[in-house]
C-alpha positions as CSV (number, residue, x, y, z in Angstrom):
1,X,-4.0,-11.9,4.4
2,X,-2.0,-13.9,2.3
3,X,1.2,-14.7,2.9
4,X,4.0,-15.0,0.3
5,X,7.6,-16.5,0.5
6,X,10.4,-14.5,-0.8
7,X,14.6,-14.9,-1.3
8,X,16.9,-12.3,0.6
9,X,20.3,-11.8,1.2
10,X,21.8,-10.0,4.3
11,X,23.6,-6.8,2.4
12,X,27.5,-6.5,4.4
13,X,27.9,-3.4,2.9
14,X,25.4,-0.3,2.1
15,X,26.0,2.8,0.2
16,X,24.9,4.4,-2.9
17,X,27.8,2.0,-5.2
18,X,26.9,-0.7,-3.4
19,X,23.0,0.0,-4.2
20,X,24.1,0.3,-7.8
21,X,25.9,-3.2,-8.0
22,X,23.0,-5.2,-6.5
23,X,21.0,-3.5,-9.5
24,X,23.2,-4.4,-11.9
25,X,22.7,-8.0,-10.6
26,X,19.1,-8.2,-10.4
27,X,19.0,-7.6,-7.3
28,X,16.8,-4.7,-5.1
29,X,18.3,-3.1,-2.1
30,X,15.9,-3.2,0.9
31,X,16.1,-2.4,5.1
32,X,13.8,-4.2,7.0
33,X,12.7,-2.8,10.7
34,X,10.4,-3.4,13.4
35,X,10.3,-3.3,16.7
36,X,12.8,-4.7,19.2
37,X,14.7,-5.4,16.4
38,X,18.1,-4.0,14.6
39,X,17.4,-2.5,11.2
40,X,18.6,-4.9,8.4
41,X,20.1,-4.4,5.1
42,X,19.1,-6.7,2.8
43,X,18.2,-7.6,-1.0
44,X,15.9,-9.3,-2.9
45,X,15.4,-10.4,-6.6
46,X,13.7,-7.8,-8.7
47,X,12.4,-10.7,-10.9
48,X,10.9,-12.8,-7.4
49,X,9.5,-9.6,-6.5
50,X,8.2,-8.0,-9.7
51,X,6.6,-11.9,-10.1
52,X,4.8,-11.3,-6.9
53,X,3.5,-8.0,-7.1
54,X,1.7,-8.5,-10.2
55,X,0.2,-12.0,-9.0
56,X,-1.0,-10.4,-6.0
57,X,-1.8,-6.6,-7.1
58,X,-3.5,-4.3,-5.3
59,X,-3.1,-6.9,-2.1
60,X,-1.5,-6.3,1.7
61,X,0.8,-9.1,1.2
62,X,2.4,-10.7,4.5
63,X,6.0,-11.6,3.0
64,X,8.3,-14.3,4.7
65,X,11.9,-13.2,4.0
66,X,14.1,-16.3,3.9
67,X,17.5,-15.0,4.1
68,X,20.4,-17.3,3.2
69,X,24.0,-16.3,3.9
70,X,25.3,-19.2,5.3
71,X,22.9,-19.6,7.8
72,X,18.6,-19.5,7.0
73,X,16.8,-17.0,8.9
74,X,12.9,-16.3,8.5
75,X,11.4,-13.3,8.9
76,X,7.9,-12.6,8.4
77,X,7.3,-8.9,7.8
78,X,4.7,-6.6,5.3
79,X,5.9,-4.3,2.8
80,X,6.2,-0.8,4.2
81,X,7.2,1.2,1.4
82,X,9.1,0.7,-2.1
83,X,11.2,3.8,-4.1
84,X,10.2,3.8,-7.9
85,X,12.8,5.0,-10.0
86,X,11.7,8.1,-12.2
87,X,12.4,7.3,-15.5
88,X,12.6,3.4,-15.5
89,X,9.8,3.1,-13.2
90,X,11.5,-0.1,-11.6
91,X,11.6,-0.4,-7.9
92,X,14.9,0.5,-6.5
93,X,14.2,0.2,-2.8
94,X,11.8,-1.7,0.0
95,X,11.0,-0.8,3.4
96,X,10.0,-4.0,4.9
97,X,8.3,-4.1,8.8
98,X,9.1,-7.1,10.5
99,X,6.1,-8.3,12.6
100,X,5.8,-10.6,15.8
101,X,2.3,-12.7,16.2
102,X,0.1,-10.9,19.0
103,X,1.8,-7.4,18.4
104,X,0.1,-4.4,16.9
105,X,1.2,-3.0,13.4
106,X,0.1,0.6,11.6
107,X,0.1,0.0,7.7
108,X,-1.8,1.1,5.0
109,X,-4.7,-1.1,3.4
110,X,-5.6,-0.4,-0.2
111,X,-9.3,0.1,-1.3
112,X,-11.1,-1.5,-3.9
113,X,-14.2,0.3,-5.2
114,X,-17.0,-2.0,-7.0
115,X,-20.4,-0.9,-8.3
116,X,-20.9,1.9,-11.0
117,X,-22.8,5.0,-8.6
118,X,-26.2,6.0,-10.1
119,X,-25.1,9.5,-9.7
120,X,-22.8,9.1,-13.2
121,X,-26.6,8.4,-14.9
122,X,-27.7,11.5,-13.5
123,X,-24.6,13.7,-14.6
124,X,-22.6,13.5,-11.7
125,X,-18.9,13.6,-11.8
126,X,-16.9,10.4,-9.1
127,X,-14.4,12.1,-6.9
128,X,-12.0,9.5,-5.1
129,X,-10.5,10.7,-2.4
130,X,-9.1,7.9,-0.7
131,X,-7.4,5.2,-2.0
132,X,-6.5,3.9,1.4
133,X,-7.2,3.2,4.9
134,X,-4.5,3.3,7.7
135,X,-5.5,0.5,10.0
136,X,-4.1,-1.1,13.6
137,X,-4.5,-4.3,13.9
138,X,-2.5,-7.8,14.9
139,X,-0.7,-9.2,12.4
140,X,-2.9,-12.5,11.6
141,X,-6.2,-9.8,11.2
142,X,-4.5,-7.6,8.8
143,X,-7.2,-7.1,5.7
144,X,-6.6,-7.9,2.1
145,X,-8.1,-4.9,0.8
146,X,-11.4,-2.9,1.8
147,X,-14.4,-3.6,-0.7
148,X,-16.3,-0.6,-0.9
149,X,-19.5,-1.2,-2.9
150,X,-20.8,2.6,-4.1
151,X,-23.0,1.9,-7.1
152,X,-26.1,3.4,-4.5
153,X,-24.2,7.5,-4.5
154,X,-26.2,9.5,-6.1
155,X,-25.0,13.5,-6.7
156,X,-24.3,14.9,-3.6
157,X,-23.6,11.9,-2.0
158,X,-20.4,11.7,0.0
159,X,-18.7,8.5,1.2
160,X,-17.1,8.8,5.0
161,X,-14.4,6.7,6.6
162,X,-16.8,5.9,9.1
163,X,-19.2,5.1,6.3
164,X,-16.8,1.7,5.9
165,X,-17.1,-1.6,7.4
166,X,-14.1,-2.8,9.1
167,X,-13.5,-6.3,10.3
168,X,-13.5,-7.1,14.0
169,X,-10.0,-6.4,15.6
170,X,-8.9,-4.0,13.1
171,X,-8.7,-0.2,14.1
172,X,-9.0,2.8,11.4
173,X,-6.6,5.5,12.4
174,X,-7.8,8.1,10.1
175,X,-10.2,10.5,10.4
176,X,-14.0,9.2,10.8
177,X,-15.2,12.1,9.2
178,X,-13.0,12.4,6.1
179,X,-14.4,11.8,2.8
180,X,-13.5,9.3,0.8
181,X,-15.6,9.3,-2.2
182,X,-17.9,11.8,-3.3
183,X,-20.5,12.4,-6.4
184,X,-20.7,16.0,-7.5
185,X,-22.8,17.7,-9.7
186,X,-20.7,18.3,-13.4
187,X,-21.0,22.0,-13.0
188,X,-19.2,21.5,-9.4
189,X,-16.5,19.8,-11.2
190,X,-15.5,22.1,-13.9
191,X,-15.8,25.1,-11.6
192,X,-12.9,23.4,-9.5
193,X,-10.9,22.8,-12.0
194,X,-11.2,26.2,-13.2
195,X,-10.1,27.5,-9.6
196,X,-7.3,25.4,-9.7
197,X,-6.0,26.7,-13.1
198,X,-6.3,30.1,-11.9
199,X,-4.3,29.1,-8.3
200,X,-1.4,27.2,-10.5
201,X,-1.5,30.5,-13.0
């Protein structure tokens, strides 16, 4: 997993106003939690952040927070969570995780899907129904991303989450049985849809 430095500041005050200055300023309210530990308001620059996310996109990123108010403190922690605002679609709040080497974490791990299925030559329609896998794991085994190769589905072919090869160390928590990508038949497809315009109606 790679890791990524990034610029905090411990936040003395929290509130909506006080959310709304650090905006004005550049600047994106945050908590970060974990266990053992005090939950910690802080904020980061949107610009370092916004920076990093699109370098790294579509990455589990293991972020050292170096916070400076006075005193420097380190914190290594993943991102948990971030609010997107509706209109703007800026990020107006993190959920951080702080993480201790040799202790388990929950998170999510994006997948990345390569290969175009030989189904879509055959008229089949790709369903993906998963876009990520909630893994345990120790921090320093924490994957990237899962590459899931499916150019082999053919129609009627459906991809499991046990179906997925996992690095040792690192524990799925969902479902074993739950699909995560399927090929169905175009007629399959449109008769969904259908139903589901007829539920919505």
């Amino acid at each position: 997993m790679k890791q990524v430095t990034l610029g905090a500041i411990k936040r003395e005050k929290t509130g909506k106003e006080t959310a709304k200055k650090l905006r004005k300023q550049g600047m994106v309210p945050a908590i970060v939690y974990g266990p053992g530990i005090e939950p910690l308001p802080i904020a980061v620059k949107f610009s370092e952040l916004e920076s990093i996310l699109h370098k790294y996109k579509g990455e589990t990123l293991l972020f050292n927070l170096e916070l400076a108010n006075g005193e420097s403190t380190k914190i290594q922690a993943v991102l948990k969570e971030y609010q997107i605002h509706p209109v703007t679609d800026k990020i107006i709040h993190l959920d951080f995780v702080a993480i201790k080497e040799g202790e388990t974490i929950t998170l999510d791990i994006p997948i990345e899907f390569t290969g175009r299925p030989v189904g879509l030559t055959r008229g089949g329609v790709l369903e993906i129904l998963m876009h990520e896998l909630t893994v345990e794991c120790e921090p320093a085994k924490i994957p990237d991303k899962f590459h899931v190769d499916i150019s082999e589905l053919d129609v009627g072919d459906v991809l499991h989450v046990k179906d997925i090869p996992v690095p040792e160390g690192v524990k799925v928590v969902d479902d074993p049985e739950e699909p995560v990508v399927t090929i169905v038949a175009e007629e399959e497809s449109g008769e969904a849809e259908a139903e589901e315009e007829e539920t919505v109606e």
